[in-house]
Backbone as numpy.savetxt, mean C-alpha at the origin, in Angstrom:
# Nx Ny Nz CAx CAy CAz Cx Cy Cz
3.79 -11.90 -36.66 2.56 -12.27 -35.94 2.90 -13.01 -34.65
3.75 -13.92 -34.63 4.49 -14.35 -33.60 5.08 -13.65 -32.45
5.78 -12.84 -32.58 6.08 -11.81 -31.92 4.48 -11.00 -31.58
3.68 -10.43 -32.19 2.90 -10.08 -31.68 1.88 -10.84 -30.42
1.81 -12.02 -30.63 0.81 -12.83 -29.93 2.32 -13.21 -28.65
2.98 -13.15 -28.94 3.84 -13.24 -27.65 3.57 -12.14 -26.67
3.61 -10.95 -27.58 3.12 -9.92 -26.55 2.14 -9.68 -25.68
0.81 -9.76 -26.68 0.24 -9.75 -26.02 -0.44 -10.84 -24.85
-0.09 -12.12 -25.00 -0.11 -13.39 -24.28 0.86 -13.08 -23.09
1.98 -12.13 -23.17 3.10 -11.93 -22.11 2.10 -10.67 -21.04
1.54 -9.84 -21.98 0.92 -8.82 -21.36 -0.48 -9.14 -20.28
-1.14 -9.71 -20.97 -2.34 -10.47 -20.39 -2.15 -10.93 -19.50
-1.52 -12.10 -19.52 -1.50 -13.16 -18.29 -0.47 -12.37 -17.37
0.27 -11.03 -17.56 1.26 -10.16 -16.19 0.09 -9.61 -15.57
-1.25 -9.05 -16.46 -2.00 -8.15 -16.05 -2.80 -9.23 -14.90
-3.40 -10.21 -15.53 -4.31 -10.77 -14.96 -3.26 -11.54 -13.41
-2.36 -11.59 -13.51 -1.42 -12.03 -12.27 -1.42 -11.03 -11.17
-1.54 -9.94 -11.44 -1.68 -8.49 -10.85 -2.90 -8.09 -10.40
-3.85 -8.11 -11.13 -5.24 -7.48 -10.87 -5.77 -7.38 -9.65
-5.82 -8.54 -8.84 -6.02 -8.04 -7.77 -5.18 -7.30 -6.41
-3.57 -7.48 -6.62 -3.28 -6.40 -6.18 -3.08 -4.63 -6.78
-3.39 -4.35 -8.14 -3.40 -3.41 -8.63 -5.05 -2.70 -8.17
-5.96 -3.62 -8.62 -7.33 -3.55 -7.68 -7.13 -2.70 -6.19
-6.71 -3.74 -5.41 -6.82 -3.40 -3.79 -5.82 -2.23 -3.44
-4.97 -1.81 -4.55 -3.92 -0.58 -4.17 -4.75 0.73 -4.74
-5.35 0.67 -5.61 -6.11 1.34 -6.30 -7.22 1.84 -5.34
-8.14 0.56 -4.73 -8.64 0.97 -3.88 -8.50 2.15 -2.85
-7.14 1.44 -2.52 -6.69 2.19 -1.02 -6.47 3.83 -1.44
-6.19 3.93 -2.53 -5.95 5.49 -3.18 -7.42 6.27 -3.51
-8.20 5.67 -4.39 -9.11 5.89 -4.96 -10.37 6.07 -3.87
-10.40 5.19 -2.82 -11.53 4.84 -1.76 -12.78 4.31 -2.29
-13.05 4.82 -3.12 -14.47 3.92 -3.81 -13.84 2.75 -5.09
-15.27 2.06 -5.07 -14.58 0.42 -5.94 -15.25 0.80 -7.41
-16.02 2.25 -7.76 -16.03 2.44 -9.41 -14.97 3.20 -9.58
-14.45 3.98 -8.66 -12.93 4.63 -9.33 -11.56 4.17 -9.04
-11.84 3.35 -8.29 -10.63 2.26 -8.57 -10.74 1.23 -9.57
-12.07 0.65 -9.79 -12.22 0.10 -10.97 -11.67 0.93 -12.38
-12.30 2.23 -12.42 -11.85 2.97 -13.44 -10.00 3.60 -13.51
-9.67 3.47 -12.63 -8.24 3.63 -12.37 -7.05 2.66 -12.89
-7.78 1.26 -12.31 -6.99 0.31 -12.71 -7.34 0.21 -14.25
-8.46 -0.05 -15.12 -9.01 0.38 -16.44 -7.51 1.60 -17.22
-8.00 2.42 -16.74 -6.65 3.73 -17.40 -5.07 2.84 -17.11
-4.81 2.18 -16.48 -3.71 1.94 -15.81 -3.19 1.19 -16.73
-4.65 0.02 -17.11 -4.20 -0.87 -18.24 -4.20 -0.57 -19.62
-4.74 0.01 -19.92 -4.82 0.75 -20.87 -3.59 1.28 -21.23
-3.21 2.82 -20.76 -1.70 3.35 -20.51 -0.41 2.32 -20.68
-0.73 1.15 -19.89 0.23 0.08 -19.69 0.88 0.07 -21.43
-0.44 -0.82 -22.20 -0.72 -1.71 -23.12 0.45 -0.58 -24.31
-0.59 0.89 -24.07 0.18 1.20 -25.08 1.52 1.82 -25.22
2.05 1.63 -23.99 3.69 1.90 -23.38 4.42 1.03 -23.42
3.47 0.19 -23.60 4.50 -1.38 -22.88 5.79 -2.14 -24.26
5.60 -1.01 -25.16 6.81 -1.21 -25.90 8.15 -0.23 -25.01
8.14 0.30 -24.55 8.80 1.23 -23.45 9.70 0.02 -22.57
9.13 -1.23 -22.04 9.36 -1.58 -20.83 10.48 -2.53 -21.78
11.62 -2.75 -21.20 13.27 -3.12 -21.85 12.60 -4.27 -21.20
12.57 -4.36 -19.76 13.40 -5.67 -18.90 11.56 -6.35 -18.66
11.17 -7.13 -19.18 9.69 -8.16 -18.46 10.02 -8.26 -17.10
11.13 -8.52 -16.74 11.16 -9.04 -15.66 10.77 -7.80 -14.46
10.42 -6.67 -14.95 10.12 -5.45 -14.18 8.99 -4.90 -14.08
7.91 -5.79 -14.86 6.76 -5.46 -14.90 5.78 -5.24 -13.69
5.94 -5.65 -12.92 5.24 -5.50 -11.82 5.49 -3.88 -11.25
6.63 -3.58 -11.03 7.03 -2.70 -10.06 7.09 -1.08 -11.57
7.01 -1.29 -12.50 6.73 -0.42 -13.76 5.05 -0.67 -13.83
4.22 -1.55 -13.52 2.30 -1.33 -14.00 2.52 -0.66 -12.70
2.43 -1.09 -11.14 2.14 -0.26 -9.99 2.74 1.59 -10.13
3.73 1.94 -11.18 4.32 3.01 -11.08 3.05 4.02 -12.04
2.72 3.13 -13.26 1.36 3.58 -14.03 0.41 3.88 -13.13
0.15 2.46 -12.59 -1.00 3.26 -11.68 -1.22 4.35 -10.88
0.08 4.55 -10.03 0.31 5.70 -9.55 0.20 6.79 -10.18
0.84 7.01 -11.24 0.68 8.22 -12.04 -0.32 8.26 -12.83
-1.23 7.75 -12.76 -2.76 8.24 -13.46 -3.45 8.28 -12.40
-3.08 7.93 -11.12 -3.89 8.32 -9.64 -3.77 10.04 -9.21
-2.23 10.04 -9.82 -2.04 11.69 -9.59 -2.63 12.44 -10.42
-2.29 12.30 -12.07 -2.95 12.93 -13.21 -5.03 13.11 -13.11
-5.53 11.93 -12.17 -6.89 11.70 -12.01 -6.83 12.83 -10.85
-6.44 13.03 -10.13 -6.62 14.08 -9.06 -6.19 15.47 -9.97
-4.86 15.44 -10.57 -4.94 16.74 -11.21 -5.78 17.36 -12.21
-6.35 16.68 -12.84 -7.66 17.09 -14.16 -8.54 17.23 -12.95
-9.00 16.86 -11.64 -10.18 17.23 -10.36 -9.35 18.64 -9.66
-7.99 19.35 -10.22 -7.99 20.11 -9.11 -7.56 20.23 -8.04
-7.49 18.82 -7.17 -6.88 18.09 -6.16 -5.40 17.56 -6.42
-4.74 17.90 -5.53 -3.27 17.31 -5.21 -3.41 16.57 -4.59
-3.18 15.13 -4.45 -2.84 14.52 -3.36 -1.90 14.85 -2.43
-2.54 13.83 -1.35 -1.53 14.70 0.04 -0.05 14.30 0.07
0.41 13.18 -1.30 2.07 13.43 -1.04 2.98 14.42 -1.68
1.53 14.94 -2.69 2.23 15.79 -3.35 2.60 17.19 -2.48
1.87 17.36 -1.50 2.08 18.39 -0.37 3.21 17.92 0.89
3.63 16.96 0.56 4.47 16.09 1.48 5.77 16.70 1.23
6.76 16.89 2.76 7.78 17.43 2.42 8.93 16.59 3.53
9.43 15.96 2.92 10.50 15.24 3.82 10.83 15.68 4.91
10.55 14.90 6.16 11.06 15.56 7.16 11.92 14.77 7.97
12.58 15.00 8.95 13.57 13.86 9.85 12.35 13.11 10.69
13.15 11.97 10.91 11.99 11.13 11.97 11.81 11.91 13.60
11.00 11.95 13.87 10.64 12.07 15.54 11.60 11.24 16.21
12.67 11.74 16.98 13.41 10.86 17.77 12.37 10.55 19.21
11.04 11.09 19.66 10.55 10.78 20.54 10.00 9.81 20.38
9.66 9.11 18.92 8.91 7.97 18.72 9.44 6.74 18.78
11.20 6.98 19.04 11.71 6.00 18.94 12.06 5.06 20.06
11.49 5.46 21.29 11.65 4.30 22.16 10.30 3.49 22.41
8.87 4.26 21.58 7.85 3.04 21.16 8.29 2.43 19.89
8.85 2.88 18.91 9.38 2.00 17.85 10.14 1.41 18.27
11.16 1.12 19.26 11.74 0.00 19.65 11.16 -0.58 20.14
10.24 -0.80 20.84 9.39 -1.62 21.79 8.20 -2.31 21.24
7.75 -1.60 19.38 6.77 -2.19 19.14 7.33 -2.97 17.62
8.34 -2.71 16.84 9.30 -2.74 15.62 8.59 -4.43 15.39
10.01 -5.13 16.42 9.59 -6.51 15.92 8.84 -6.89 15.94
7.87 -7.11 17.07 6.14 -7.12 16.81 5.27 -7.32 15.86
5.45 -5.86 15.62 4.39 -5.20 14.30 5.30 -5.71 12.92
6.33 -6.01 12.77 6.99 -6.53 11.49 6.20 -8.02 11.65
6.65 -8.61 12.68 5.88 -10.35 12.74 4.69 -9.91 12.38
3.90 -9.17 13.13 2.44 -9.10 12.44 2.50 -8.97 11.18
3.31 -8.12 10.81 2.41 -7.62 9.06 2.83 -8.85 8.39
4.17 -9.42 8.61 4.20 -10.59 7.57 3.38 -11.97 7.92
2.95 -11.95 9.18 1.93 -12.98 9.70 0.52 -12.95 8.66
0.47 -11.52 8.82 -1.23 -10.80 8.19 -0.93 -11.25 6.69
0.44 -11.29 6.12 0.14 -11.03 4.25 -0.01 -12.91 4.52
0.24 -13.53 4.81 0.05 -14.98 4.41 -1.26 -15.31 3.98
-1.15 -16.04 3.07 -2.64 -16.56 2.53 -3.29 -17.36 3.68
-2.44 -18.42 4.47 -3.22 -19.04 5.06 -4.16 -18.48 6.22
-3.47 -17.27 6.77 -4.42 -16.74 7.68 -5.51 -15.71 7.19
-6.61 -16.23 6.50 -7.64 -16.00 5.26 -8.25 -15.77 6.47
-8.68 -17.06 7.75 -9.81 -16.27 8.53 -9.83 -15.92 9.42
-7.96 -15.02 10.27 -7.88 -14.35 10.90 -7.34 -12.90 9.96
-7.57 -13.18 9.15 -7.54 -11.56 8.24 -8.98 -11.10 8.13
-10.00 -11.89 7.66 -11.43 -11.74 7.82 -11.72 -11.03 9.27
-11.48 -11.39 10.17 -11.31 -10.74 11.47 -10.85 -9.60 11.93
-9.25 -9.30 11.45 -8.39 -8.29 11.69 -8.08 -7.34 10.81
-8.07 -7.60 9.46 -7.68 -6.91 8.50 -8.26 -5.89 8.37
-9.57 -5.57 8.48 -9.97 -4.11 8.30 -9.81 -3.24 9.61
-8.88 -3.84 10.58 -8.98 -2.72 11.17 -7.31 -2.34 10.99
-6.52 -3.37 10.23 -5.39 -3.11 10.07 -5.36 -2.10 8.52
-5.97 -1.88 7.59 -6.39 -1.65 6.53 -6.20 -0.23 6.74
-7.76 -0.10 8.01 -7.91 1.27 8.04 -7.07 2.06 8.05
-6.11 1.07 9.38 -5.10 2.39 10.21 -3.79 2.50 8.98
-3.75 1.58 7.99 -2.82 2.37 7.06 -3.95 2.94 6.17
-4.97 3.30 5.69 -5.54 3.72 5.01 -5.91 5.83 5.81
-5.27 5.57 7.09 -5.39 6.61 7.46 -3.79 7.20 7.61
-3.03 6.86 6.85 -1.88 7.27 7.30 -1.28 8.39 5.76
-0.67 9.27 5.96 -0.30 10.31 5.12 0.13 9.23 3.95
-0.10 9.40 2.58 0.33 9.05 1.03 1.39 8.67 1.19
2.78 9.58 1.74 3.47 9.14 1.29 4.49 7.95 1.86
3.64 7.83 3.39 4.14 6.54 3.83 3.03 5.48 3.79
1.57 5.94 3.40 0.95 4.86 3.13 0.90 3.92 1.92
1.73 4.44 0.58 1.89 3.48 -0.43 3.04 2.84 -0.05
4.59 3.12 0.60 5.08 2.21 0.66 4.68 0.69 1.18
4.27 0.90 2.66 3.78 0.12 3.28 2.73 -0.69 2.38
1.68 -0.24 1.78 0.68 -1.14 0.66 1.62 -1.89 -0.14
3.03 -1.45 -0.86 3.29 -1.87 -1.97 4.14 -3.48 -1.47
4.91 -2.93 -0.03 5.76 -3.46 0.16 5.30 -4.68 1.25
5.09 -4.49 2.35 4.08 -5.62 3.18 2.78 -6.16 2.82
1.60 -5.37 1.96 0.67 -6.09 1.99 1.06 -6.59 0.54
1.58 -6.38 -0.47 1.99 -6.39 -2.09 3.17 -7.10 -2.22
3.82 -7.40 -1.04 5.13 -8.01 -1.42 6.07 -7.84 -2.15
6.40 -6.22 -2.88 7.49 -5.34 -3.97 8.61 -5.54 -2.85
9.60 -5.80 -3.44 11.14 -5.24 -2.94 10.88 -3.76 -2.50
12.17 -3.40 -1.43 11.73 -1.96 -1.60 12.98 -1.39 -2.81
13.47 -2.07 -3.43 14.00 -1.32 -5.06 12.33 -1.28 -5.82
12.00 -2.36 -5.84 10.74 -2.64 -6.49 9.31 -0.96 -6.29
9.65 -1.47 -5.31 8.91 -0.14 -4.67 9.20 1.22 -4.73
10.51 1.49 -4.81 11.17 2.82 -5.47 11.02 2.76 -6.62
11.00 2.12 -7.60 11.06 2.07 -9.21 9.12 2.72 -9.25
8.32 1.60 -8.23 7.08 1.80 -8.82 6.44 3.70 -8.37
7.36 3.83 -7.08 7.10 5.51 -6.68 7.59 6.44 -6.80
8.92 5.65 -8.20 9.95 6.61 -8.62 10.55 7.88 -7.44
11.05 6.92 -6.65 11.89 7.86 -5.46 12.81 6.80 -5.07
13.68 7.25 -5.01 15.60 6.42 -4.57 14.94 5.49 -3.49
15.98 4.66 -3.28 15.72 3.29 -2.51 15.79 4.08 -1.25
16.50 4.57 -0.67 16.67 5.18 0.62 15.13 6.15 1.11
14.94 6.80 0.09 13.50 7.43 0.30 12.86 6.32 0.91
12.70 4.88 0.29 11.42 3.99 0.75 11.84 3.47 2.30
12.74 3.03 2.55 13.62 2.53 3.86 13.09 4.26 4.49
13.67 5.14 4.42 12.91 6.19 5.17 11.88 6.54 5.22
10.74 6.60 4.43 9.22 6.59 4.56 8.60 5.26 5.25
9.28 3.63 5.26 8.39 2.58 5.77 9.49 2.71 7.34
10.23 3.33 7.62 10.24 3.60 8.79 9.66 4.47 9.86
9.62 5.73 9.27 8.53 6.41 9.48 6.98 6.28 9.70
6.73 5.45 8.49 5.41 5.15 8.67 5.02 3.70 9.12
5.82 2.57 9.34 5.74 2.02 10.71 5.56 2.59 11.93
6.24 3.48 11.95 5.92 4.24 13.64 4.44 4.74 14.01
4.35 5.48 12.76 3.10 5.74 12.81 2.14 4.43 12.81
2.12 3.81 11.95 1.50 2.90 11.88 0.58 1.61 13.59
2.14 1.96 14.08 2.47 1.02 15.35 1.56 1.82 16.52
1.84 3.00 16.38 1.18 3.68 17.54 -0.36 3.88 17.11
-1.08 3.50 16.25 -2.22 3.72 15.51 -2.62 2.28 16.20
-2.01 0.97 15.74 -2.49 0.14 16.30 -2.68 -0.32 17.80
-1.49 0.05 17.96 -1.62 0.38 19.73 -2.55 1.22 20.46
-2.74 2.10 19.81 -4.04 2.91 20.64 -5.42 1.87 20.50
-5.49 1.40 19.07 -6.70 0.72 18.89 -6.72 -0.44 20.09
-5.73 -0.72 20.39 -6.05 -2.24 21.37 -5.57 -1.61 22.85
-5.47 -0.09 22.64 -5.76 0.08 24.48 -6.90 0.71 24.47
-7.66 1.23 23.31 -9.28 1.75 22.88 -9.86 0.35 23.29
-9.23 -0.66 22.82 -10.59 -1.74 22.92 -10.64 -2.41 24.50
-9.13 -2.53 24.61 -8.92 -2.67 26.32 -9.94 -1.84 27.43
-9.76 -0.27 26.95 -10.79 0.27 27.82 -12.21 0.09 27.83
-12.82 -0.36 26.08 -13.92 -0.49 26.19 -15.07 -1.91 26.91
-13.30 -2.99 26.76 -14.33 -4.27 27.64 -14.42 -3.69 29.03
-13.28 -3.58 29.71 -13.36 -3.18 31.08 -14.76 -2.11 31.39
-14.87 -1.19 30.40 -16.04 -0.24 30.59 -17.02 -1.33 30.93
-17.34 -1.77 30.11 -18.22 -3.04 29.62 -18.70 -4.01 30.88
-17.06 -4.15 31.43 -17.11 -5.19 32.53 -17.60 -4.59 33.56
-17.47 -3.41 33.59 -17.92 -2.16 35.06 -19.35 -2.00 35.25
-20.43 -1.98 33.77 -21.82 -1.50 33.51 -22.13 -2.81 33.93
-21.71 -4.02 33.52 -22.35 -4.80 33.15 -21.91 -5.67 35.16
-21.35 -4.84 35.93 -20.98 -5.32 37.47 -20.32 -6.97 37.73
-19.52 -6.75 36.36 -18.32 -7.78 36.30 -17.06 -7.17 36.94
């Protein structure tokens, strides 16, 4: 009985430590908040009754995010739908992108780890959804690294275990999809650049 109430007291309080980033990743997959609700639900579920499976506790995090994933795929496959990484096919990076990825790299790294801090609660209220979007618009298979790893804080081993793809895969997809990422945000703030100046022109500033 001891052993049992260890478990589940070990299980609980990992889940409830998680929830809201298993929540907000769920989200980002799912797009609506009843099937990410219902996602993360299956996730835990699945977990609970696997979780004699899991050797090492200390891996729990980066093994529930790998559940979730795979009942995100299995939920699209009983709909019919593939997700779009499953159509994803490794490709080499754009060497043309790489003299704005040099120019925007350190930057956008300071930002994202600026953005995950708790304390900037009410310049994330501000910025975050438009930082959200532009990874929420970026292809699967570089948009979960980036979720798992900058806004989720996973190692990227952590992050390979949870997307079951070699460590080098993740270092090559969050490079990739930094780039993308970078030039997404950059357009947005020469979009908004043009729109004050518009602004300033109508308005005979």
């Amino acid at each position: 009985m001891a052993d049992t109430d260890d478990i589940r007291h070990f299980f609980s309080k990992s889940i409830e430590d998680n929830m809201d980033a298993l929540y907000g990743v769920a989200l980002r997959m799912a797009r609506t908040p009843a099937d990410a609700e219902d996602l993360v639900a299956d996730a835990v579920a699945k977990a609970w009754a696997a979780f004699a499976t899991l050797d090492d506790r200390s891996r729990f995090r980066p093994w529930i995010f790998r559940i979730l994933r795979n009942c995100f795929i299995s939920d699209y496959r009983r709909k019919s739908v593939r997700p779009a990484e499953s159509a994803y096919q490794e490709q080499p990076a754009d060497h043309e992108d790489d003299g704005l990825a040099a120019l925007l790299t350190q930057q956008s790294d300071e930002f994202l780890n600026w953005w995950a801090e708790p304390e900037r609660e009410f310049f994330n209220d501000i910025l975050g959804e438009a930082i959200m979007s532009a990874i929420d618009d970026l292809p699967e298979a570089f948009k979960m690294p980036i979720l798992l790893t900058n806004v989720e804080g996973l190692t990227y081993d952590e992050a390979a275990e949870a997307l079951g793809v070699p460590c080098g895969t993740i270092r090559s997809r969050m490079k990739r999809g930094r780039t993308l990422l970078q030039k997404a945000l950059w357009q947005q703030a020469h979009d908004a650049e043009l729109a004050v100046c518009n602004d300033m022109q109508e308005s005979g500033g």
